[in-house]
N, C-alpha and C positions, 0 to 999 in steps of 0.2 A: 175143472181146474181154473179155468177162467174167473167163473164168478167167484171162491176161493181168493185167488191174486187179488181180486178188485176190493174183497175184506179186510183182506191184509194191509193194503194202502192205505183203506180209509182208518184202519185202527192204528196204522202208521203214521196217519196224519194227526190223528186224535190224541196221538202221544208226544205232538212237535211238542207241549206244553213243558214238558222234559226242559230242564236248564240248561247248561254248557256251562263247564266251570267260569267264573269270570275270573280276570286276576288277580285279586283277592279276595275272591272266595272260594274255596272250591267243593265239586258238589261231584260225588261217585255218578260215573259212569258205566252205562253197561257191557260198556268193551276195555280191554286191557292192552296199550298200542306195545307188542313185543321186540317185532323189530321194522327200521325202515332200509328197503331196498332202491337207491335211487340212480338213475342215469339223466346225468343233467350236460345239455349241449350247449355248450359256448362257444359255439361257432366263431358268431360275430367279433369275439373281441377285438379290440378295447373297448366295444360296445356291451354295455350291462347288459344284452339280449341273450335271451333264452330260443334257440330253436326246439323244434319238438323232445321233450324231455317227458321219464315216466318216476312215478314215487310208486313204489307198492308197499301199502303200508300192512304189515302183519300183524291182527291182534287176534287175542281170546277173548270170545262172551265169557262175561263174569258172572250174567245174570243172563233172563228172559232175552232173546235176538229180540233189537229192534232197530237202533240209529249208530249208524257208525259217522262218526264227525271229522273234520275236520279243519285246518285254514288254511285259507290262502289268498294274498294283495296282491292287486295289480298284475295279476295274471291272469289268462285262460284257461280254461280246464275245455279241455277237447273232449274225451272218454272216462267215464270209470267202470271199469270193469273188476268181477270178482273171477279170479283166477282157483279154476275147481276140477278137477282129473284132468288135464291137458287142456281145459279149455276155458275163453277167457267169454263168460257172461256179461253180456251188457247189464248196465246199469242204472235208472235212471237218477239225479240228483237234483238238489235245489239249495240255494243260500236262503241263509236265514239273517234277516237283520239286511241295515246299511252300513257300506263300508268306514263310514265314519261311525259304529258302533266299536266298541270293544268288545263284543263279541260276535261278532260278525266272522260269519263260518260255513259252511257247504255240510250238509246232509244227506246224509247216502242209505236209505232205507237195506233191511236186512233180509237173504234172500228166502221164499218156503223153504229150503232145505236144512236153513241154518237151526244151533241147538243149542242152548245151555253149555257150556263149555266147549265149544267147537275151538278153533283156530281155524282163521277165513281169510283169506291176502284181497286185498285190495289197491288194483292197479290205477291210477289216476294219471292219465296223460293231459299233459299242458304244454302252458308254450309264452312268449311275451317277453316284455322289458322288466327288468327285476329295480327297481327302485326301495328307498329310504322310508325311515318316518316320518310322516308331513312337517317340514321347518318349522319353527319357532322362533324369532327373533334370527332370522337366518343361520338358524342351529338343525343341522338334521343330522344323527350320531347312527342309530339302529336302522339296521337292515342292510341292503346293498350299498356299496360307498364306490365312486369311480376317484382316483388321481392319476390324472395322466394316465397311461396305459397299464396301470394297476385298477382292477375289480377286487373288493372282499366283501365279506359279510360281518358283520358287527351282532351280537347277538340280543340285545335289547336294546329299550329308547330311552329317552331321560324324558321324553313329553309328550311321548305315542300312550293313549288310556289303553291301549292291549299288549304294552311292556315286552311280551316277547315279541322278537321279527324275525325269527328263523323263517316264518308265512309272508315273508318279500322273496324269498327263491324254492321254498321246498312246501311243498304241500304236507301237514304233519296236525297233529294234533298240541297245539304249542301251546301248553299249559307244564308248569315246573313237575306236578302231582304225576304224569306217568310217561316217565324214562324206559327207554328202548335201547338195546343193540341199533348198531349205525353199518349200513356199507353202500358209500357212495362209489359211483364212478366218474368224474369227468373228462367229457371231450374236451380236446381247447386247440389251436395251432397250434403248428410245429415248433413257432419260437417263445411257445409260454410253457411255464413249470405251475403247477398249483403245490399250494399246501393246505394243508389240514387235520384233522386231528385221528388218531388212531393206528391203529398195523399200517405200514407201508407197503404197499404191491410194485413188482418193478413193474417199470413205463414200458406201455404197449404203443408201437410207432409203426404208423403206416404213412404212406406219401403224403398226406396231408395233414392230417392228426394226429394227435398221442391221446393218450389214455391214462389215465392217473386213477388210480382203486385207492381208497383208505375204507379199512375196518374196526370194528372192535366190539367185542363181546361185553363189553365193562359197560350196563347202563349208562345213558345219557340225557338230561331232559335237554329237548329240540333246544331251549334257549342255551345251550352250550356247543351248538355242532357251527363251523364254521371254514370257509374256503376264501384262499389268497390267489390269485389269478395274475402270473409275475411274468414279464419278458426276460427269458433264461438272462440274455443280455445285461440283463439288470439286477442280478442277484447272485450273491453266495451263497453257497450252505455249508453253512459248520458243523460238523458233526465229531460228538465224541462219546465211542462206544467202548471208553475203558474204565470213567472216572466210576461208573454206579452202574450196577447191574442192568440197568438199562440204557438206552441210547438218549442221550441230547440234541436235540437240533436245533440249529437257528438259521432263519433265515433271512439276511442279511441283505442292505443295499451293498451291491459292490464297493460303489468309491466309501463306505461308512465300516467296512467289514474290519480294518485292526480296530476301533472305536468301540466297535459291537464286540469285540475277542474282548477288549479289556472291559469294557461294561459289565460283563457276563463270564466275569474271569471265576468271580468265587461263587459261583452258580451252584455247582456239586456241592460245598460245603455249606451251602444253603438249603437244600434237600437234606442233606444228613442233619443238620442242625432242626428242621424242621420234624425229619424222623424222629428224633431223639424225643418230642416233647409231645408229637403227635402219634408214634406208629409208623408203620411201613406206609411209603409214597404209593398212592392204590391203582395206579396206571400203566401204561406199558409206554410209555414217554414221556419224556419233561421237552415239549416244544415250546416255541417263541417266535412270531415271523411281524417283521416291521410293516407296520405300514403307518400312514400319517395318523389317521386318528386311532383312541384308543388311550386308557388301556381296557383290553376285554378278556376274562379269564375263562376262554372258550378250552374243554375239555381235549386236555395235553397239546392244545396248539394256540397258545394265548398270542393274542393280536395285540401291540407292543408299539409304542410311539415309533419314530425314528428318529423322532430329533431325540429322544432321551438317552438313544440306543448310540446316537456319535457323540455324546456330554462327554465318554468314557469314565462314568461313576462307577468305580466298583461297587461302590456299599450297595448302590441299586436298590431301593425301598421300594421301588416299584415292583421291580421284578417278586421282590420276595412277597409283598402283596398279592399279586395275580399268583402266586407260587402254594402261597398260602391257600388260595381257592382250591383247588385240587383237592384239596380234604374238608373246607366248609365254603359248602355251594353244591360243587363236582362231583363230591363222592359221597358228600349226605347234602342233599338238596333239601332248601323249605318247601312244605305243600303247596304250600301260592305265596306270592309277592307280600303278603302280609307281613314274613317276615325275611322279609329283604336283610333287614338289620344281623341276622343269623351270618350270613356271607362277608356284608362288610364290617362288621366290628369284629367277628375274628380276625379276617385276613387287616384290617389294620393295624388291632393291635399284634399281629403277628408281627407288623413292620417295629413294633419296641422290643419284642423279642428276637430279632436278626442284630437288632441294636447290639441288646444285650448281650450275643455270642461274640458279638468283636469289639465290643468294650468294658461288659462285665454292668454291675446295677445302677453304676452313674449315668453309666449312655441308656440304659434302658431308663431310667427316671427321665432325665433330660428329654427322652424322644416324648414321652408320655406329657410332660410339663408343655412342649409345644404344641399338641395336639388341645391340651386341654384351653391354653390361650388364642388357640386360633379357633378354636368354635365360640369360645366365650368372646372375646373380641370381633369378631368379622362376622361368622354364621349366624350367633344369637344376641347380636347387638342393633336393638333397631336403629335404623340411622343411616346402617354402613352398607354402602353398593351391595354388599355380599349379604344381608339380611336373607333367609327362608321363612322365617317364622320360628316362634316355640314350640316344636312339634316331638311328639312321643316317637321312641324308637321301634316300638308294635306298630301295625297297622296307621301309621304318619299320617294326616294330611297331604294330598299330593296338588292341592291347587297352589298357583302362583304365587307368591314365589320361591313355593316349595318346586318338587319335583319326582320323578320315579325313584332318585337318588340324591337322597338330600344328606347336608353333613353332617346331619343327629347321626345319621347309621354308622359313619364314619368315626367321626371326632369322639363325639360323647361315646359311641359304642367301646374304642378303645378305652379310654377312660373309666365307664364305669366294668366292664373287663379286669381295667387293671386294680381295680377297688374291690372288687371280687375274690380274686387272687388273695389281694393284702388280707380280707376278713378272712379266707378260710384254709388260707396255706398255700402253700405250691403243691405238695404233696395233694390234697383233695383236689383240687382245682382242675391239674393236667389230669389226672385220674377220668374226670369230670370230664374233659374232653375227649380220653382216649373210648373211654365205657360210649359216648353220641357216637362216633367213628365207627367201633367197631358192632354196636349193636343195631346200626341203622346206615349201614356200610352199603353203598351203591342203591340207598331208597329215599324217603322222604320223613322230615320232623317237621313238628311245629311248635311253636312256644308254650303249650302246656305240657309238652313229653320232656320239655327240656329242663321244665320247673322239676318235672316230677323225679324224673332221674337225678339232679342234683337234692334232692330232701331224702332220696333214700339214701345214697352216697354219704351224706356227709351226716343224718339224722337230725339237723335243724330245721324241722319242716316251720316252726312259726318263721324264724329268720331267711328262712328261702323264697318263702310267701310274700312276707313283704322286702325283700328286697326286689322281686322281680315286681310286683304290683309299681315301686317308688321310681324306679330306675329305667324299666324296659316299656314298660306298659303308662308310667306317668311322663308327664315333661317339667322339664324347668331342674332347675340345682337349686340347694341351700346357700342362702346367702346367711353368714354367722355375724352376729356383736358378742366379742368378748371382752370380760370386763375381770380383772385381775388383781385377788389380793397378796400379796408377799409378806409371807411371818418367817421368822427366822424360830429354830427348831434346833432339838440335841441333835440334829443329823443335816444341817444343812439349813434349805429353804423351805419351806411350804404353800404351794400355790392353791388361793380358792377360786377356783375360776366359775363364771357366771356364763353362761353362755346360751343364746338365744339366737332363735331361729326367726328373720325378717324377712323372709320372701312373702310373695302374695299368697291368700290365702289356696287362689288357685292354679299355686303350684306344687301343693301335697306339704305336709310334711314329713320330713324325711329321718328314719330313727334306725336305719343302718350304715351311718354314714361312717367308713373309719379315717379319723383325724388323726396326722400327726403332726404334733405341735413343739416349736424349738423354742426353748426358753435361754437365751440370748444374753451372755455375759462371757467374763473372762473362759469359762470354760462351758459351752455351751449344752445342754442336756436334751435330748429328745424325747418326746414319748405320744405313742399313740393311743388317742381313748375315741370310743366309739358315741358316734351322738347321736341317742334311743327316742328324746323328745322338743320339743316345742322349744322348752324351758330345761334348761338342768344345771347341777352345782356338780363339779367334779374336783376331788379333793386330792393332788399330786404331794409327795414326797421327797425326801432325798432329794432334792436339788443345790445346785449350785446357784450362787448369789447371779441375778438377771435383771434387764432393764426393759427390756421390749419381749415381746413372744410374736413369732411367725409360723405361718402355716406354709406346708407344700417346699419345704428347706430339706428336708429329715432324710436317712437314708433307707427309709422303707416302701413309702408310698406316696404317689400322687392322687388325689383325690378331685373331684371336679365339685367344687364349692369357692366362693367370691365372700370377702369381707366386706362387712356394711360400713366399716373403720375400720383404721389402726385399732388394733386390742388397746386397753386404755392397763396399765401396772400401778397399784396404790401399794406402794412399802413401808413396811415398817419397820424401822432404822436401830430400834429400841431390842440391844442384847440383852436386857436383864426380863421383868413382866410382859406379856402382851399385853398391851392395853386391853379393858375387859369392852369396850366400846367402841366400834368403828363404824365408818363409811368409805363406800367407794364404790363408782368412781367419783370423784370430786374435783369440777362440777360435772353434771348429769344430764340426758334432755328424755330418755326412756326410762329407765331402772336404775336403781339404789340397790345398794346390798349391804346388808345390815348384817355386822356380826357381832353377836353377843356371847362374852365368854360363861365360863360358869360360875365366875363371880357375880356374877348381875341377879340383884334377888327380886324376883318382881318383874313385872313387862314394863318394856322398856317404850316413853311414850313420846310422838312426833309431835312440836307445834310450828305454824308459821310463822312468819317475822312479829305477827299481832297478838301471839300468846294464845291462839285458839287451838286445841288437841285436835289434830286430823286421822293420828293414828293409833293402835297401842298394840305392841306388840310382843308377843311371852314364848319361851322355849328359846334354850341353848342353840348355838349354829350359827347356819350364816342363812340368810332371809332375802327374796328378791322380793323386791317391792315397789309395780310398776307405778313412774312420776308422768305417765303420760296427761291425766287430767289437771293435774299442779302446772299452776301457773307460775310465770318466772320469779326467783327472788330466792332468799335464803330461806334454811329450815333444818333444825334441830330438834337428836334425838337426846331425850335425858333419862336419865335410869339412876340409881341408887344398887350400891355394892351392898353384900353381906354385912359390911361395918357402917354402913349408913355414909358412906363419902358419896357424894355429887359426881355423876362423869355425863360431858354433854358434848357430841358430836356434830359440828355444823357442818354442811352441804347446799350446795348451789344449785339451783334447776335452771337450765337455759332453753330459752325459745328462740 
């Protein structure tokens, strides 16, 4: 038996080689974490100290027994033992990595008895001071937080490289990829209340302590489990167990609680409003408890500023944001941090849609319009304090002065969200969300399940391709020049629009963009067309007489695209012939566009001011024709009609 054991080690060691998921990437494991059982003593409070505390972490071999994992900072691990017919076997363990690794993590070899699909409990006794993720600029947000005689936990970092910190208090396998049942217990004194997420147990009180259980059977990845450690003294609790089949809670500063009542007044009708577009709320609570920092949309007990919580804002966009996590994050989690953007561009642009249930498609445009000028302006404007970089909304840059949470995922995510929507309907779109929710309901996606399921959904697999390739997976927006001709028409106006795409080249070009464009006179006309290339001519109708065109006016859609210019409008004034010869715009510094009607026999030919032919050009239409290598000065197009008349077009090129 002995020399057996001693095989087992060393083929245990020879297997350290084994990865650990990192945070983004993740890499199958050969255990399955089912559920975690934890008793954590807080004695000390208001001191972040941990006395002897145990985690028993419950999982299944999925495969071959061999490493059972997992993390934990800045605490001690006293014991791990495997808990097996009554009795609790020692254990031996080792970290792997330095703790300034991100992944940096404790290994617990697996015992001879263990098998191929067993379930094996793994008791891990600790103990220590529970601290933060190391500052940044005097910033530390994830993990343990003290104020004053308030303790909580914060469930990630914005500049920890191991993003989740549930592994600052609990021993757990803290990767998003595999969500566990939760039942904690804490001790605390007689004059503190904890909160936290899940079943509530009533408080067990003896002469010196209480006892506070929460449960819940509803998966959870450890980066969502979290505890508020409150002086009764200092705390309400709101509770309302009539408005929604299930109970509300909030946990309030006292002197802030009517602030917090009216804050979180239309909270229920924010749940329903989100049912309606999502499904059923997938939890057994809708909580909320204040503390200073925050916001964090920890599973049914979201950690909630307090200053935002006394503003008394009903609309509360905050709240409906962390509200909105409950269903993207909470109840279908990303595999790893890659796509972070999954959580925040939903629950952002959730906040235009909370808009839109209390003002109808003006306020939900409007919300969308500010979002989109505030990433373009502050986040993706070099120059400005708030500059991150040009970072893709997949798998981000996360160096300086980017971050774990940068406001691509935010800003732009809502944004291109709500471009999404406009291309393919509402009907598809919610559909599209409800089919992620309920097919991937208390588990894990990632960004190519989500491509895929939207291309069988809707059947536009090329346009689903590249719109997630331009949008999720690229960075940067379209910057447009549009250049505009005005003919009048048995029905109106008719616009021939030129439109060009001038962003860098390495920022993609973008050909699912959908544009709506207002053509701006006494009676103004809208219309949306979609921009497929580089370069394209798009030919509008039916219009009313216009002097200028604007983008991002219209009452359909927001779009995240910047003008290189004002649209430049060439009109023609002339109710009887169209002229068979034009130009415009006039003057020029990029492109000419050249329209030749079907009068014009013959190609129509360019010279410069010196009578020398630069160009010749044949076929009906209208014609772009870049004046980037022309030098400044005039230049004319001449051509010859069917009856041999002269028609000559001059144009200006500026430098």
């Amino acid at each position: 038996m002995r020399l057996v054991w001693g095989l087992l080690l060393l083929g245990w060691c020879s297997n350290w080689a084994q990865e650990i998921s990192w945070p983004t990437r993740f890499i199958e494991q050969p255990f399955d974490v089912l559920e975690y059982r934890a008793f954590l003593a807080l004695d000390s409070l208001p001191a972040p100290v941990l006395g002897e505390s145990a985690c028993t972490i419950v999982a299944r071999w999925r495969g071959a027994p061999d490493t059972l994992r997992f993390h934990l900072r800045g605490l001690e691990v006293l014991r791990c033992e495997y808990l097996q017919d009554d009795r609790a076997l020692p254990v031996s363990w080792q970290t792997r990595g330095t703790p300034t690794d991100a992944t940096f993590h404790y290994a617990v070899p697996a015992l001879p008895s263990h098998h191929e699909g067993d379930t094996v409990a793994l008791r891990i006794t600790f103990r220590g001071t529970m601290t933060g993720e190391p500052s940044v600029g005097g910033v530390s947000w994830g993990g343990v937080q003290r104020e004053g005689a308030i303790v909580y936990a914060l469930g990630v970092g914005f500049y920890n490289n191991y993003v989740s910190a549930t592994q600052h208090w609990l021993p757990c396998y803290d990767h998003p990829s595999d969500k566990a049942r939760f039942d904690l217990t804490f001790r605390v004194p007689r004059s503190y209340i904890v909160a936290s997420g899940g079943q509530e147990f009533p408080v067990r009180d003896s002469a010196q302590w209480r006892l506070f259980r929460f449960r819940s059977d509803y998966p959870a990845a450890t980066y969502l489990l979290t505890f508020a450690a409150i002086p009764e003294s200092t705390v309400a609790i709101l509770r309302d167990e009539a408005s929604l089949p299930y109970p509300i809670v909030l946990y309030a500063r006292r002197v802030d609680s009517t602030a917090t009542r009216r804050s979180f007044r239309l909270l229920p009708q924010m749940v329903t409003a989100f049912e309606r577009r999502f499904g059923a709320y997938p939890f057994e609570k809708v909580g909320y408890v204040m503390t200073q920092k925050g916001a964090m949309e920890h599973q049914t007990m979201i950690s909630y500023p307090a200053s935002l919580a006394r503003s008394g804002d009903t609309v509360n966009l905050v709240a409906a944001h962390e509200l909105a996590h409950q269903w993207f994050g909470d109840c279908v989690t990303p595999l790893d941090f890659r796509d972070a953007w999954f959580n925040e561009s939903f629950a952002t642009f959730a906040e235009s849609l909370w808009r839109e249930e209390l003002g109808g498609t003006s306020a939900y445009l409007q919300e969308q319009q500010r979002k989109i000028n505030a990433y373009l302006n502050q986040y993706a404007k070099p120059g400005n304090p708030l500059f991150e970089g040009i970072l893709t909304m997949y798998d981000f840059d996360r160096t300086p002065p980017s971050s774990n949470y940068p406001h691509v995922i935010y800003e732009k995510g809502a944004a291109v969200l709500g471009m999404l929507r406009a291309a393919i309907g509402d009907s598809l779109f919610f559909a599209w969300c409800r089919m992620v929710l309920e097919r991937y309901r208390y588990g894990n996606i990632a960004l190519d399940t989500l491509e895929q399921l939207l291309s069988q959904l809707t059947g536009q697999h090329d346009f689903v391709t590249r719109f997630f390739s331009e949008w999720i997976r690229g960075k940067g927006w379209p910057v447009l020049a549009i250049d505009a001709l005005s003919e009048p028409s048995a029905f109106g106006r008719i616009a021939t629009l030129h439109i060009r795409q001038t962003q860098p080249d390495s920022l993609g070009i973008y050909t699912t963009l959908p544009l709506e464009l207002s053509f701006i006179g006494a009676d103004t006309v809208h219309r949306i067309v979609t921009i497929t290339a580089r370069e394209q001519t798009v030919v509008l109708d039916s219009l009313n007489t216009f002097g200028t065109i604007a983008v991002n006016i219209g009452p359909r859609v927001r779009s995240l695209v910047q003008l290189a210019q004002a649209p430049t409008v060439t009109e023609v004034r002339s109710e009887g012939a169209i002229l068979p010869l034009q130009v415009f715009p006039n003057p020029t510094s990029e492109t000419v566009m050249l329209s030749i009607s079907s009068e014009i026999a013959g190609p129509v030919m360019l010279y410069d001011a010196r009578g020398s032919c630069i160009w010749h050009v044949g076929g009906t239409g209208v014609h772009a024709l870049s004046t980037q290598d022309l030098a400044a000065g005039t230049y004319y197009a001449v051509a010859r009609d069917r009856a041999h008349r002269l028609h000559i077009a001059a144009f200006v090129v500026l430098r």
